[in-house]
Each structure stands twice: as structure tokens, then as C-alpha cells.
FIMI-766105 format. One record per residue (C-alpha): y, x, z; residue in one letter. Coordinates in pm, whole numbers, padded with zeros to 5 digits, always signed. Layout:
N
YXZA
...
! end
This chain:
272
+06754+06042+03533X
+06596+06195+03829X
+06575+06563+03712X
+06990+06492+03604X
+07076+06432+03940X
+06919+06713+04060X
+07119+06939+03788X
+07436+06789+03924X
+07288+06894+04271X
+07239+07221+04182X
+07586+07241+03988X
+07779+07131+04284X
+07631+07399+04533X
+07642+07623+04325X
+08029+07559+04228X
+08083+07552+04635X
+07913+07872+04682X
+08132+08031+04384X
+08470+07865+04538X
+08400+07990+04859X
+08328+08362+04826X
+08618+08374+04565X
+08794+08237+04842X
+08645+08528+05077X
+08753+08784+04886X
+08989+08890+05141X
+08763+08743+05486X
+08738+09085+05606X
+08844+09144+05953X
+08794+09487+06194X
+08404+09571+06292X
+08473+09648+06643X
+08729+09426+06675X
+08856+09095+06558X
+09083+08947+06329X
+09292+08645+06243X
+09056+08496+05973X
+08897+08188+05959X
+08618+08042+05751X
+08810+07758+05611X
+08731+07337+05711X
+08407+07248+05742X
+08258+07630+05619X
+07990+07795+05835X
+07903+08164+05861X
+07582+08334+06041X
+07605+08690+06088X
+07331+08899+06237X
+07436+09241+06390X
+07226+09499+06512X
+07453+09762+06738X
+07338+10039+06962X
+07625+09999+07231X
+07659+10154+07572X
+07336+09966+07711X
+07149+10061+07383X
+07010+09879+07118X
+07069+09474+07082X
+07083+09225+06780X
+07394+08963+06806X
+07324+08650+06623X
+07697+08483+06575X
+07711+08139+06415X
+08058+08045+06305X
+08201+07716+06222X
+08509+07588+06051X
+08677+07276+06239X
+08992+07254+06049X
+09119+07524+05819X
+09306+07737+06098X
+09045+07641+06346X
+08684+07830+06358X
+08471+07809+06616X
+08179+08096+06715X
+07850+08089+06979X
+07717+08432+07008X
+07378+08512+07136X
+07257+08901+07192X
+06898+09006+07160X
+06877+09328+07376X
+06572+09551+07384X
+06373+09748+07609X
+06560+10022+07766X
+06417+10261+08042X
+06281+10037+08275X
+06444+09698+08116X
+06253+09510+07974X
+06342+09312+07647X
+06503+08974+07711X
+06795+08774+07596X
+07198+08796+07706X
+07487+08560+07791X
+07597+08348+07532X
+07963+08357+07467X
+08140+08074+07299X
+08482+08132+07139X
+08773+07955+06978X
+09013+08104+06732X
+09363+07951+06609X
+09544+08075+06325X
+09860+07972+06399X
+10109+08131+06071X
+09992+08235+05755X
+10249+08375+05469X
+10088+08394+05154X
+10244+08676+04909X
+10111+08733+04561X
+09745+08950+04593X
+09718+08883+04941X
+09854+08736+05297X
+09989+08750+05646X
+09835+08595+05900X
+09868+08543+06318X
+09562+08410+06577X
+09526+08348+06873X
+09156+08373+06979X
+09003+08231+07348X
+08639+08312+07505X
+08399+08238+07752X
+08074+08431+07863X
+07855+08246+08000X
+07628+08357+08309X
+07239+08338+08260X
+07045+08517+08001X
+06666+08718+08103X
+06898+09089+08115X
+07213+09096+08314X
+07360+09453+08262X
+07647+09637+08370X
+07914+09555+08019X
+07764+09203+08047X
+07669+09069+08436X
+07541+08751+08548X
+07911+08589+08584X
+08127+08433+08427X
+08403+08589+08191X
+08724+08504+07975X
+08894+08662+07693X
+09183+08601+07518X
+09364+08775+07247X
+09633+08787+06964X
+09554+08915+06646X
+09776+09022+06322X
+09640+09043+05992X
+09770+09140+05643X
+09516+09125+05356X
+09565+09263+05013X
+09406+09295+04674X
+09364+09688+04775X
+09524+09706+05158X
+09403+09618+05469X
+09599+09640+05778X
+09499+09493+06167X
+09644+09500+06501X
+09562+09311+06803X
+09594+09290+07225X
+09303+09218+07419X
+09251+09097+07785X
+08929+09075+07950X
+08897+08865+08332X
+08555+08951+08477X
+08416+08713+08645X
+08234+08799+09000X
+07832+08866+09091X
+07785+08829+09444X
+08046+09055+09622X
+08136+09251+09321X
+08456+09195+09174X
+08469+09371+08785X
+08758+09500+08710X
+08910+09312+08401X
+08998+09503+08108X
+09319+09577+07835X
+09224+09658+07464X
+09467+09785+07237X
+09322+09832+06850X
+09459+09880+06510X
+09313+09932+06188X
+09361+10032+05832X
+09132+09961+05503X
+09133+10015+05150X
+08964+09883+04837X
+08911+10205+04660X
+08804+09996+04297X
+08917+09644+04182X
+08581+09470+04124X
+08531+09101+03993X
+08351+08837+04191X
+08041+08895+03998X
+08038+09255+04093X
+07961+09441+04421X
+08312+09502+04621X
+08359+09783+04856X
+08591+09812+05143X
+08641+10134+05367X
+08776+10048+05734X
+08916+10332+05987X
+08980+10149+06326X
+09141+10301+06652X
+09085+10137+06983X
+09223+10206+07334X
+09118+10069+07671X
+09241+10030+07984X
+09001+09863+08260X
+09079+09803+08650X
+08876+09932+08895X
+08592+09715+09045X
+08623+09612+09432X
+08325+09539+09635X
+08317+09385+09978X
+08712+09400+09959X
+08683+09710+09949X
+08787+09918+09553X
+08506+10157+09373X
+08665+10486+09351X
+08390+10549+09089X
+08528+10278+08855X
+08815+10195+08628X
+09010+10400+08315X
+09100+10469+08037X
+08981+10540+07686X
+09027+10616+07270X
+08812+10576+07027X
+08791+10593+06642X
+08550+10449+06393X
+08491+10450+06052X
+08345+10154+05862X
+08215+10005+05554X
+08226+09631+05404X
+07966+09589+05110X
+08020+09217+04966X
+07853+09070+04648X
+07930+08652+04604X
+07880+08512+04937X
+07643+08768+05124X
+07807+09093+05274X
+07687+09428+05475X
+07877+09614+05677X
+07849+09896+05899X
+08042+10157+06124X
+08006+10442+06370X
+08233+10419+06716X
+08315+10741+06898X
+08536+10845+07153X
+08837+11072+07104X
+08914+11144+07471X
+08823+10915+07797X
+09000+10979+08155X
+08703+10763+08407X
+08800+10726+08795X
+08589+10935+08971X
+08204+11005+08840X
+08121+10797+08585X
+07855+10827+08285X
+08042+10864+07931X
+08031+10638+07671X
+07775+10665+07450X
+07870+10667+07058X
+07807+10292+06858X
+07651+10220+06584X
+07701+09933+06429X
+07501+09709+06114X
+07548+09357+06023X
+07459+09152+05751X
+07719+08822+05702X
+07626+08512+05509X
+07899+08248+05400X
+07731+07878+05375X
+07883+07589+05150X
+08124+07355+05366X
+07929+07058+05531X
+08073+06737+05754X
! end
């Protein structure tokens, strides 16, 4: 009787596990962006990223939760490392909120629409320029369409930097849109490969200090990157290079460095 119940056990997650990633066969979304997807009700998601951005290298730990089946919920917590003279320590958390508000579903794929909310949190051991030790919002609307062998994003970010002291960050516009294919039809029992090409434009303000604006602040930028999804059942990998195409900075400013991005993505079986 015992060992029965623990075959049903085992039956049942493993039936969950099976219905979800066949239900994630189209839960991809931009790398250096985001998307309108959500994990369905009660599904969670941890994702581990390690990304060498402009203040080198960090790991981002993101644990994602699905209130409702248009509602997902994410806290984010970045790992950076030693740097120069910066010593290892950990970042702000940020805590977001996304809404899928429309969904069209078409045969071999979808539409979709979010709107996504975020706060970052002040605190953490490093505060560093992209982050600071203040408080920021984000919010964002994403489009989505999702295919048996297309992919296709586009989304509008905006950025409010919060204030350290009596520096006031200058808060920031992203524009991004993306395009993927799935060059082979695999079955959920085989690997399944998606290529990503993503462009992304900013625009940020200038910072003001003391009143008074930075002249060695604020602009403009493009950048492209190439990327990779590698899912098999419920696990995925996924990886991309970011590099900018041209960049017009206010005054003297140090370039961007190129990203690199690598993240590993693990769907869990829905739990109350």
C-alpha cells in the first residue's frame, strides 16, 4: 500500500513536470530584455544568470512566481564580484510585477500584451554606478507573438532613478525589438533550439547634482545581440553577446563595455 502511494506520487509529478514544459514550449522571451510571458497559476521558475555587464562580472538569482495565470511575480538578487578595488558583495534586490493583460491564441502559437512594474530596492554590500544606493522604478509594455517556428518582441521601457545624497540620476528610455527562429521542429522529448537577434536603443537624461546638471552625463545608444535558447523538458540554457552599434555620450564618458550573458532556467511543478 505504502510503496503504491508513492508510485502515484511519483506519477503525478512527473505528469506536472511533462504538462508544464509542453506548456513552455513557447515561454521564451528576449535575453536582454523582457517579454509578456508568464509562468502560468501557481508555477515557479528559478533562473540563475551569470552576465559580465558594464560593472563586470555578477550572478542574478531571479525567482519567479505565478499568482494567477496572467499574473507572475519576480525578486531578483545580483551576486557581483571583485572588481579593481571592489570588493565582492551583494546588490539591490529588485522586486517586479508583470500583467498580461490580452492574449489571442492562433493555431501553432499566440499574441500576447504586458504590462510589467519594478522596484529596486536601496541596500546591498556594493552600490555602483548602473545600480546606486536609492531607490528606483520601472515600468514597461511589452508585445509578444510566439510561434511553432517565429518569434517576434517589442517593448518601451522607462527607468525613474531614484536619488543618493545630492545626486539626482538621470532616468532612462529603452526602446527594443527582437526576432527568433526555430531552425528544426523537435518533440518535447528532444533538445529544442531557438536563435534570438535583439536590437535595443537608449535614451538616458542627464544627472544633476547640487541643482546643478553633469555635462559629463546623459545619451544615447544602439546595440545588437545575438542569442541562443537551448531547452530539453523543463530545464533550459541560454546565452547571448550584447554590443554596441554606435553610442553619442554627453561630454567624456567611458564606453560601454560589450555583455555577455549565460543563464540556466528551471520550470518547477505548480504549488499553493
Amino acid at each position: 500500500m505504502k510503496q503504491a502511494r508513492w508510485n502515484s506520487i511519483i506519477a503525478n509529478i512527473t505528469f506536472s513536470l511533462i504538462l508544464l514544459a509542453a506548456s513552455a514550449v513557447f515561454a521564451h522571451e528576449p535575453l536582454f530584455g523582457l517579454g509578456p510571458h508568464t509562468v502560468g497559476q501557481y508555477v515557479w521558475e528559478v533562473e540563475s544568470t551569470m552576465e559580465r555587464g558594464q560593472e563586470g562580472w555578477a550572478n542574478e538569482f531571479d525567482l519567479i512566481y505565478g499568482l494567477s495565470p496572467n499574473i507572475a511575480l519576480t525578486t531578483t538578487l545580483p551576486y557581483q564580484f571583485s572588481r579593481e578595488n571592489e570588493s565582492a558583495g551583494l546588490g539591490a534586490v529588485t522586486l517586479r510585477g508583470k500583467y498580461r493583460f490580452y492574449r489571442r491564441d492562433f493555431r501553432n502559437g499566440s499574441d500576447a500584451f504586458a504590462f510589467h512594474a519594478g522596484i529596486k530596492l536601496p541596500g546591498g554590500k556594493r552600490a555602483f554606478a548602473n545600480y546606486g544606493n536609492s531607490t528606483d522604478y520601472f515600468f514597461a509594455l511589452y508585445f509578444g507573438r510566439e510561434s511553432r517556428t517565429r518569434y517576434a518582441f517589442a517593448d518601451v521601457r522607462y527607468l525613474v532613478r531614484g536619488s543618493t545624497r545630492d545626486l539626482n540620476r538621470g532616468n532612462v528610455w529603452n526602446f527594443d525589438a527582437a526576432y527568433g527562429i526555430r531552425p528544426w521542429r523537435m518533440e518535447y522529448l528532444q533538445p529544442d533550439l531557438v536563435l534570438l537577434l535583439e536590437a535595443l536603443g537608449e535614451v538616458s537624461n542627464r544627472n544633476t547634482f547640487g541643482g546643478r546638471q553633469d555635462a559629463n552625463s546623459g545619451g544615447s545608444g544602439f546595440s545588437l545581440a545575438p542569442g541562443f535558447f537551448l531547452s530539453y523538458r523543463n530545464v533550459m540554457l541560454k546565452g547571448g553577446v550584447k554590443f554596441r552599434v554606435f553610442q553619442n555620450l554627453n561630454g567624456s564618458q567611458k564606453k560601454d563595455r560589450t555583455e555577455f550573458l549565460l543563464a540556466v532556467d528551471i520550470h518547477m511543478p505548480p504549488f499553493k
